[in-house]
C-alpha positions in Angstrom: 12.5 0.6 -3.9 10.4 0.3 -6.8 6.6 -0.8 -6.0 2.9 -0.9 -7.3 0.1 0.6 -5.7 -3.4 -0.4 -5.2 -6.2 1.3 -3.5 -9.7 0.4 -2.1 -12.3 2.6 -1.2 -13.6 2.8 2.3 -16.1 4.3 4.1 -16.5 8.2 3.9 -14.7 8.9 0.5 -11.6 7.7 1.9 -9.3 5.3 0.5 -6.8 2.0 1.6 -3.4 1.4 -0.2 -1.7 -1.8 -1.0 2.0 -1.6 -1.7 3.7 -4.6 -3.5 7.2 -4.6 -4.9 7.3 -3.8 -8.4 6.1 -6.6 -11.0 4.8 -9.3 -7.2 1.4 -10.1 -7.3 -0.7 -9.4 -4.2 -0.1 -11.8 -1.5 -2.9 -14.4 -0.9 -3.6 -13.1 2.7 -4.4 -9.8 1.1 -6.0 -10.5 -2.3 -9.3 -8.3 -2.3 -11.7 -8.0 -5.7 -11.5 -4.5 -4.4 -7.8 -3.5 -5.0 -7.4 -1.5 -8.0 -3.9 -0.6 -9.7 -3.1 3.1 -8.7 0.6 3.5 -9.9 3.0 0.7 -11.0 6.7 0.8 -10.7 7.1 4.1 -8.1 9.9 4.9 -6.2 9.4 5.0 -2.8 12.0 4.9 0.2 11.2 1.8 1.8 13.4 3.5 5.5 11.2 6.4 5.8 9.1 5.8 8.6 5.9 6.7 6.6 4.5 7.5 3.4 2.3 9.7 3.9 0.5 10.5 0.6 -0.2 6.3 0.9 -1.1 6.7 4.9 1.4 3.3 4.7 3.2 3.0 8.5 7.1 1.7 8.7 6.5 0.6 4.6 10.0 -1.3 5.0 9.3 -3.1 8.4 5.6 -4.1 6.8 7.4 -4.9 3.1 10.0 -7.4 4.7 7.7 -9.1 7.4 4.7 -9.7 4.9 6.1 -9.1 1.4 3.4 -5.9 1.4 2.8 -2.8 3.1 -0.6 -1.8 3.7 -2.4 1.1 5.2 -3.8 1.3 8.5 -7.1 1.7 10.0 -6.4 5.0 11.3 -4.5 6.1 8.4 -6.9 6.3 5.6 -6.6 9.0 2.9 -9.3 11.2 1.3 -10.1 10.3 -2.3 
């Protein structure tokens, strides 16, 4: 599947990521004036059960239940 990514920064260096499919906006419930374009149109495997470089958890199950795919809490990445 083909989908932009966003990051934020967090606390301690570390950084969020937003994935969207390619060319979507961001939905509403998670617009932030924090997101900032990181990578458009990348191929990901949506059925892998994480993307790790991303720290994104089930990215298919999150892309097809909220139309996004988000990382965790726990599963920030160093910057």
């Amino acid at each position: 599947m083909l989908v932009d990514i966003y990051r934020r920064p967090e606390n301690g260096g570390k950084f969020s990521h937003l994935a969207v499919p390619e060319g979507q906006p961001i939905p509403e419930e998670a617009t932030n004036t924090d997101w900032m374009g990181e990578a458009a149109g990348t191929e990901l495997d949506e059925a892998l059960e994480r993307w790790a470089e991303y720290g994104i958890e089930r990215p298919g199950e999150q892309l097809q239940r909220k139309g996004y795919a988000i990382t965790s809490v726990a599963q920030t990445t160093p910057g």
